[in-house]
C-alpha positions as CSV (number, residue, x, y, z in Angstrom):
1,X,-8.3,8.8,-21.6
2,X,-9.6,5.5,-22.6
3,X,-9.4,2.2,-20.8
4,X,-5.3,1.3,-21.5
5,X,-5.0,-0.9,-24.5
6,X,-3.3,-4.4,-24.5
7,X,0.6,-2.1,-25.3
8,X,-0.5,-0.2,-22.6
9,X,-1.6,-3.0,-19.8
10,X,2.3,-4.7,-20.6
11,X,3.9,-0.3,-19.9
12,X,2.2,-0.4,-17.1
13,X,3.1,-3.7,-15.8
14,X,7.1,-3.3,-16.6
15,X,7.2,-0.1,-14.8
16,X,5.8,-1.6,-11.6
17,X,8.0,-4.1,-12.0
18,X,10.5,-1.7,-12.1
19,X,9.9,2.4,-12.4
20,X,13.3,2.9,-13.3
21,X,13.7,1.3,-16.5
22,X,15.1,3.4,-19.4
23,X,12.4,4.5,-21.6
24,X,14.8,2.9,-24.6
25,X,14.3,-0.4,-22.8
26,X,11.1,0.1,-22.0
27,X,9.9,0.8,-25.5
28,X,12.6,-2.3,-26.8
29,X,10.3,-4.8,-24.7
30,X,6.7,-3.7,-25.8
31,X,7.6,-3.3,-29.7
32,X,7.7,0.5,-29.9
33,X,9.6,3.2,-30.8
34,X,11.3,5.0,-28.3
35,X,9.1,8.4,-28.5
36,X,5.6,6.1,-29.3
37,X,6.5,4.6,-25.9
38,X,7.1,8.0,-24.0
39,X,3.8,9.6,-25.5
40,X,2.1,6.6,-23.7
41,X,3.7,6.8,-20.8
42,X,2.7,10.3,-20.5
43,X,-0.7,9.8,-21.2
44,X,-0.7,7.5,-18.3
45,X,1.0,10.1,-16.1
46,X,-1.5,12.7,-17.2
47,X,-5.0,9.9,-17.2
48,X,-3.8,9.7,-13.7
49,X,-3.9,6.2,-14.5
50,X,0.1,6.2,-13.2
51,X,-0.1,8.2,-10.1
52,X,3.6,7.9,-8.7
53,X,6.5,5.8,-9.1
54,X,7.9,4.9,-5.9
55,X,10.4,2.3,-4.2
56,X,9.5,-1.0,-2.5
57,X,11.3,-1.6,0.6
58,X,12.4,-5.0,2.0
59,X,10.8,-5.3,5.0
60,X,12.8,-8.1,6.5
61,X,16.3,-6.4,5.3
62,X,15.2,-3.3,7.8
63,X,14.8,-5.7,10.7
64,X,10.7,-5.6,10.1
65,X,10.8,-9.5,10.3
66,X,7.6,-9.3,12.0
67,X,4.1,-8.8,9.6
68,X,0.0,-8.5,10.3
69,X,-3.2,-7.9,9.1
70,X,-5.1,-6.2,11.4
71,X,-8.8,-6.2,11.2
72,X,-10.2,-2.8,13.6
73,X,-13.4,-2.7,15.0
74,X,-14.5,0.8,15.8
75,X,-16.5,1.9,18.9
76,X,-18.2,4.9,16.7
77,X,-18.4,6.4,13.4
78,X,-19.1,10.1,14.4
79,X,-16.6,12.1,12.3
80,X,-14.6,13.4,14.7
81,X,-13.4,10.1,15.9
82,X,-13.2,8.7,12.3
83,X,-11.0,11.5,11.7
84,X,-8.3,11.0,14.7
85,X,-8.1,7.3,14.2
86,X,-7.5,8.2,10.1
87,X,-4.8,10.9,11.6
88,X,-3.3,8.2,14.1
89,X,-3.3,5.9,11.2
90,X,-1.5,8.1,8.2
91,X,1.0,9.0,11.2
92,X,2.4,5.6,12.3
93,X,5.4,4.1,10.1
94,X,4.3,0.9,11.3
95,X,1.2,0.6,9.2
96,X,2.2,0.1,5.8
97,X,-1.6,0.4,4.5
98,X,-5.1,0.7,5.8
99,X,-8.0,0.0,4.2
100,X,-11.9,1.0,4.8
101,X,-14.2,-2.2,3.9
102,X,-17.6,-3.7,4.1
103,X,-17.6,-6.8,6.4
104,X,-17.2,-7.5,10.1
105,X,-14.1,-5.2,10.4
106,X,-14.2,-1.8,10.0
107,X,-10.7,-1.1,9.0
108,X,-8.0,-3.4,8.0
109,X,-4.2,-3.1,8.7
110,X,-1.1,-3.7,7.1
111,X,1.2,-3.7,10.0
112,X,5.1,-4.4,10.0
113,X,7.7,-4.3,13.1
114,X,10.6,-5.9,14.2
115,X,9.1,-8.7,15.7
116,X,6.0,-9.6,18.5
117,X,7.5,-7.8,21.5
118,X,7.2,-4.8,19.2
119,X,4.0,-5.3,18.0
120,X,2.5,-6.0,21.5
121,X,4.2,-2.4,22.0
122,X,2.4,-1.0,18.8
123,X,-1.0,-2.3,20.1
124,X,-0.6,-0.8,23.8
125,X,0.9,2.3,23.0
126,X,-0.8,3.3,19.7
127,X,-3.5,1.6,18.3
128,X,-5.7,0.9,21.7
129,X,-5.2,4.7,22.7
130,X,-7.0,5.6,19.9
131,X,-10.1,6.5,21.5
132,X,-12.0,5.2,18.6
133,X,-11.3,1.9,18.6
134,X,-13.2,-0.9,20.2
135,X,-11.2,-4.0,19.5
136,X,-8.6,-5.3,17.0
137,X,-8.0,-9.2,15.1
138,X,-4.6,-10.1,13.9
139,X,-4.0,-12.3,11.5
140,X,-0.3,-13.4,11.3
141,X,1.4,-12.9,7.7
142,X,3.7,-16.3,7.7
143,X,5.1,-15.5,3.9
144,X,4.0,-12.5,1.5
145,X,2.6,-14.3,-2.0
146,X,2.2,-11.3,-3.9
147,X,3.0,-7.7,-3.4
């Protein structure tokens, strides 16, 4: 499929403002007809440009008051420990996202719990027994500015 078209762009920006929207609506507010708009959506679905629809949680409303970015420094790169520490990663409810980069980091964290005492907790008892990893930076999140 080709690059999505201005119509598209707006589609895809209503639905991940909210995935639940009735196609009726959907079509109403980017000046189609209801079956023009559902064609397009599939297209997405099937581009793979739209992977999933999913539900954003409220962090704070779950008693996850308590946000960081984590930057991970690894002690090696072999794969065997690049694949535990991936493993340990997908596994823990805590992180909300990792992310491989370029830089001084290896890895960087998106990790939520209920507050520091917690966190602490996540860092003893998780992410330093991962025998992969040499050291880890957090950054505080004081207020999320876009999601």
């Amino acid at each position: 499929m080709p690059t999505p078209d201005d119509i598209d762009q707006r589609i895809l920006t209503l639905l991940q403002q909210d995935s639940r929207i009735s196609n009726v609506d959907l079509a109403d507010r980017v000046g189609l007809s209801p079956s023009s708009c559902w064609r397009r959506v599939k297209a997405l679905e099937e581009s793979g440009i739209i992977r999933q629809y999913t539900v954003a949680l409220d962090d704070e409303k779950q008693g996850l008051g308590f946000g960081a970015i984590v930057h991970v420094h690894l002690t090696r790169h072999d794969p065997d420990q690049l694949d535990a520490f991936i493993r340990a990663v997908r596994n823990r409810p805590e992180i909300r996202a990792c992310y491989a980069t370029t830089g001084q980091a290896d890895y960087h964290l998106h990790v939520v719990c209920a507050d520091i005492e917690a966190y602490n907790q996540f860092l003893e008892r998780v992410l330093f027994r991962i025998p992969a990893v040499a050291s880890a930076q957090t950054n505080v999140v004081l207020r999320r500015i876009k999601q």
